[in-house]
C-alpha positions as CSV (number, residue, x, y, z in Angstrom):
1,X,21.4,2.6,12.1
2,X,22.9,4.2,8.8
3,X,26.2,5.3,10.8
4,X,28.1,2.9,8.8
5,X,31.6,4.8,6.7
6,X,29.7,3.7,3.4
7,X,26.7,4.5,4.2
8,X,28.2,7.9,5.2
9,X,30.1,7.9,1.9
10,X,26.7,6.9,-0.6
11,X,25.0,9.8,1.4
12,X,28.3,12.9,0.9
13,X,27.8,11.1,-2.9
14,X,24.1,11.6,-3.4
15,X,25.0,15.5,-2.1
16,X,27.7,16.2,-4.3
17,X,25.4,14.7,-7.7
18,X,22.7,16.5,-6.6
19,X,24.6,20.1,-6.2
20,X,25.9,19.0,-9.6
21,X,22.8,18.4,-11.1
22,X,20.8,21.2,-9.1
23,X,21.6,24.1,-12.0
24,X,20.5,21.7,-14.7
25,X,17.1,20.9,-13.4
26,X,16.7,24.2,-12.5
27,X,16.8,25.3,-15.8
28,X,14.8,22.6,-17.5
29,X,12.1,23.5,-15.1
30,X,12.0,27.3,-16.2
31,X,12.1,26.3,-19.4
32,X,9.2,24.2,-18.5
33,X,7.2,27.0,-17.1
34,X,8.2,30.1,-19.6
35,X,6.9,27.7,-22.3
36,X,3.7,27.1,-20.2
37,X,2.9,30.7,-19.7
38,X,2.9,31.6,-23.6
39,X,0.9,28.2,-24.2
40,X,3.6,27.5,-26.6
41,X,4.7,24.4,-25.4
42,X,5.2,21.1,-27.4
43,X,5.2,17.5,-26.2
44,X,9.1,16.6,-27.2
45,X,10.4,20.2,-24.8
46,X,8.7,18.0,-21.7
47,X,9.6,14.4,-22.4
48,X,13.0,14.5,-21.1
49,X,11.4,16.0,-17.7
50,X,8.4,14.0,-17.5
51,X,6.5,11.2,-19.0
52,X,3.8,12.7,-21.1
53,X,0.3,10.7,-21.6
54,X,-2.6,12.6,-23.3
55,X,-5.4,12.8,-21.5
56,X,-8.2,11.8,-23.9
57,X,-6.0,8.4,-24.5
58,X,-6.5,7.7,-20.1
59,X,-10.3,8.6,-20.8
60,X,-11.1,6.3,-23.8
61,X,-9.1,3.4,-21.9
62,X,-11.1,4.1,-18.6
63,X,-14.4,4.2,-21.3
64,X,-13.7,0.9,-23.1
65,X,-13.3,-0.7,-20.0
66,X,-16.6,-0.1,-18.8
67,X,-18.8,-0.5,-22.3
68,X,-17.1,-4.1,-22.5
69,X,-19.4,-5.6,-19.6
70,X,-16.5,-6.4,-17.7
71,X,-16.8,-5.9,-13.6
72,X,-15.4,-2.2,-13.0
73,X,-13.4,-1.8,-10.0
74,X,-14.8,0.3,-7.5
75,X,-11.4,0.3,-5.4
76,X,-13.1,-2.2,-2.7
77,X,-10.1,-5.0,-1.7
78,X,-11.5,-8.5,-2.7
79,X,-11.8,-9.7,0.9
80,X,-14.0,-13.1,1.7
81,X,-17.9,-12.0,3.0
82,X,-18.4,-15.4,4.4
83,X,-16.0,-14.9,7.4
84,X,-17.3,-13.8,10.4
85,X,-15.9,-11.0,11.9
86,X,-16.1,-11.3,15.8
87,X,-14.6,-15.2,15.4
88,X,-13.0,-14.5,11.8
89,X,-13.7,-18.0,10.8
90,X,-15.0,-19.1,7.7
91,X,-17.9,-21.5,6.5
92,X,-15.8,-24.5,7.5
93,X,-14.4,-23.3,10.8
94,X,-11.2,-22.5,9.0
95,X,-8.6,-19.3,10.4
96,X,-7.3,-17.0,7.7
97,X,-4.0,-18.1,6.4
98,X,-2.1,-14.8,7.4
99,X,-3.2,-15.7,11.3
100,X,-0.6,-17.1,13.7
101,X,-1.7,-20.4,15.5
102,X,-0.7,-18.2,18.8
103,X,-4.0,-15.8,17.4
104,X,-6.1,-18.6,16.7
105,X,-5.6,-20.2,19.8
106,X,-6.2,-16.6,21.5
107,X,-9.6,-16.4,20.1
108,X,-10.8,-19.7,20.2
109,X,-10.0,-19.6,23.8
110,X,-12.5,-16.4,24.1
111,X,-14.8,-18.2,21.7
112,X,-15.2,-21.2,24.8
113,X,-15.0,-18.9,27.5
114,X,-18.1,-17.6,25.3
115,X,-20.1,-20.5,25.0
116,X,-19.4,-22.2,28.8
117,X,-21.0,-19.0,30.1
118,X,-17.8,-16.6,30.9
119,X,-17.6,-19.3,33.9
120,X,-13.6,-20.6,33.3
121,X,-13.5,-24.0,35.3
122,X,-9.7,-24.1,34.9
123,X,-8.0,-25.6,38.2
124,X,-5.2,-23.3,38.9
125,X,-1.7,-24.1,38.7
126,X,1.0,-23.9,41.5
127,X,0.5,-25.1,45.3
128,X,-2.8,-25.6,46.5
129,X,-2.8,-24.6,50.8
C-alpha cells in the first residue's frame, strides 16, 4: 500500500519540514539540558518544548481521590463475574454482545456434544452405499 504519487509526495514533505526544523529543535533541546545541568532552569524556558505539570499538583489529585471514599481504580477492566468462562454465557443463557452468532453457534454445538456424552448421533450427509 502507500505507493500512491501523494502519498509519495506527503512523505518527500514531512522530510523536507523535518530537515527544516531539525536545527531548531536541536537547539531548544541543548538549551534544555545546559539549563538542567546548572539547575537553573525555570518553568516558562520548557513550556514551548514540553507541557509542564508539577508534581506535587499529580500527587494531591491522586490523594483527594482516595480520602473522598470513592472506589480507586486498581487498573482491573470492569468485565462481568457472572459469565462463565468455558461456555461464556451469562446468568440468563445470554452470549456477550461483541460474539458473532457463527461463535455462538460454535460453542453451543460443543456445549451438546458435551452433555449427549461426546456420542454425535448426526446421520451423515451425501450417498449412503
Amino acid at each position: 500500500m502507500a505507493k500512491s504519487l501523494r502519498s509519495k509526495w506527503k512523505r518527500k514533505m514531512r522530510a523536507v519540514k523535518r530537515a527544516k526544523n531539525a536545527p531548531k529543535e536541536l537547539a531548544r533541546l541543548k538549551q534544555a539540558l545546559a539549563h538542567g545541568g546548572t539547575g537553573e532552569i525555570s518553568m516558562n524556558d520548557i513550556q514551548d518544548i514540553a507541557t509542564v505539570v508539577p508534581a506535587g499538583k499529580i500527587k494531591e489529585k491522586k490523594v483527594d481521590v482516595d480520602m473522598e471514599g470513592e472506589e480507586v481504580d486498581d487498573g482491573k477492566m470492569d468485565m462481568d463475574s457472572k459469565r462463565s468462562k468455558t461456555t461464556q454465557l451469562d446468568e440468563h443463557g445470554q452470549y456477550p454482545t461483541w460474539m458473532s452468532q457463527r461463535q455462538a453457534k460454535k460453542l453451543k454445538g460443543k456445549r451438546m456434544t458435551k452433555k449427549s456424552g461426546g456420542k454425535a448421533n448426526k446421520k451423515k450427509k451425501g450417498i449412503a452405499w
